[in-house]
C-alpha positions in Angstrom: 21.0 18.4 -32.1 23.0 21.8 -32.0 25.3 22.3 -29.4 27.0 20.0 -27.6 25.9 20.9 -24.0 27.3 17.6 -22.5 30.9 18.2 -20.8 33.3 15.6 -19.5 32.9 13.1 -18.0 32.1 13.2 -14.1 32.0 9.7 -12.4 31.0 6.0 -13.0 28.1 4.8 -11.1 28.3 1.0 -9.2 26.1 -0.3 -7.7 26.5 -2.5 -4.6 24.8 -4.2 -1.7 27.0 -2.9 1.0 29.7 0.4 -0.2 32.0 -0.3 3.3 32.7 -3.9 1.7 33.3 -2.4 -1.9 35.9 0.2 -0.6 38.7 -1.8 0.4 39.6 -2.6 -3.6 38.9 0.9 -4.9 41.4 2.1 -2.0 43.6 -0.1 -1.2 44.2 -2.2 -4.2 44.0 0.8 -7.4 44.8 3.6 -4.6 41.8 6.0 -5.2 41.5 8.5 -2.1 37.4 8.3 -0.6 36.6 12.0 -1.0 32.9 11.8 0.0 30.5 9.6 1.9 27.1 10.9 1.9 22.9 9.7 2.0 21.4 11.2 -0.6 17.5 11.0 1.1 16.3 11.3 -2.5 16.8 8.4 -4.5 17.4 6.8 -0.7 21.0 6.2 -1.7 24.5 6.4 0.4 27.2 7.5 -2.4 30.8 6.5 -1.7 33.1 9.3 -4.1 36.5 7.6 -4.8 39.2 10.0 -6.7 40.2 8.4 -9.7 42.5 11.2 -11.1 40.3 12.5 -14.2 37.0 11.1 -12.9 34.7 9.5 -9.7 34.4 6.4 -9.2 30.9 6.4 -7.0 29.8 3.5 -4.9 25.5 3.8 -5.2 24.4 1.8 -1.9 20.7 1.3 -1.5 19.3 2.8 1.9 15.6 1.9 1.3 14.5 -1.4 -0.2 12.1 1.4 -2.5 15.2 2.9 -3.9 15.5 2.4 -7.7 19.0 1.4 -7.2 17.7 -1.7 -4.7 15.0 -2.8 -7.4 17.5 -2.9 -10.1 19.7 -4.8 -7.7 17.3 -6.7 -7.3 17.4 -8.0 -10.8 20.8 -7.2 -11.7 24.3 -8.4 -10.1 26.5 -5.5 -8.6 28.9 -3.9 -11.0 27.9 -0.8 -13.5 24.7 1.3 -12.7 25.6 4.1 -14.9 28.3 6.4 -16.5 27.6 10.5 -15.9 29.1 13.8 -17.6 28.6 16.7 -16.5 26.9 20.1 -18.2 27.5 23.7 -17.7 24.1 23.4 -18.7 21.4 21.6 -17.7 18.7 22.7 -18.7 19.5 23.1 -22.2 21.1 19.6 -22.0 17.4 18.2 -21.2 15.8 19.6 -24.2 18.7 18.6 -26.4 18.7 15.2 -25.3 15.5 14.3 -23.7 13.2 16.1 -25.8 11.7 18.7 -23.2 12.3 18.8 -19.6 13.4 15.5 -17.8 10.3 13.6 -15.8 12.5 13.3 -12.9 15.4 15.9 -12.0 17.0 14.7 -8.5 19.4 16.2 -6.3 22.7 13.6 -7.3 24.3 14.2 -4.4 27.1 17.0 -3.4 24.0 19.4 -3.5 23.9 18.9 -7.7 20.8 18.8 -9.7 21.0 16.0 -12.2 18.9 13.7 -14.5 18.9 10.3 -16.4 18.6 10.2 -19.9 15.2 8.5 -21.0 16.9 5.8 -23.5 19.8 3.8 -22.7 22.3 3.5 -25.6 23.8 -0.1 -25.6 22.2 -0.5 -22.1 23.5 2.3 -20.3 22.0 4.6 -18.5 23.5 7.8 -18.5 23.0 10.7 -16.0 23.7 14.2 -16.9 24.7 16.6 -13.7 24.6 20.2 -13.7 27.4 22.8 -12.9 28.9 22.2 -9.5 27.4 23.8 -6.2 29.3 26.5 -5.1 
């Protein structure tokens, strides 16, 4: 594969039906500060950034019922959506890993590009996100 374009780990994904009902545990009970709240129009998400001290913890909320994260809730129960790193890369961390540029490269909210891996090792999904926006 060459070199290892994949950095350190950003945040862990969760999914959930309703993020003001989720917060209350990630805040109150382990102490992470909310950093962000935003709607991220495309995938027709709101994401819920928690600090937990090396790492995000971010709360994926569907805003559409046509959002892929409401199908999969749909068929899944809340809990773990995904696990992202980040690259100082991304590009080159598509061809490495996907085998050519990615079929869909979204904007993963705080203005950063980002994409899903196309396999899921041991059913994961794992998302890749690009440098941080200035």
């Amino acid at each position: 594969m060459g070199t290892n374009t994949v950095g350190r780990l950003d945040h862990v994904g969760i999914a959930v039906h309703d993020a003001d009902a989720a917060i209350p545990y990630y805040r109150d009970v382990l102490g992470f500060a909310v950093v962000g709240d935003e709607i991220a129009a495309d995938p027709g998400v709101r994401l819920v950034y928690l600090d937990a001290g090396n790492a995000f913890i971010q709360l994926v909320q569907p805003v559409r019922d046509d959002a892929p994260v409401a199908l999969w809730l749909a068929s899944h129960p809340e809990g773990l959506h995904h696990v992202c790193f980040r690259s100082d890369d991304l590009g080159q961390c598509e061809r490495q890993l996907n085998g050519g540029p990615a079929s869909a490269i979204f904007r993963a909210g705080r203005g950063d590009d980002a994409f899903f891996l196309d396999e899921e090792p041991n059913n994961v999904k794992i998302e890749i996100v690009g440098p941080r926006a200035g």
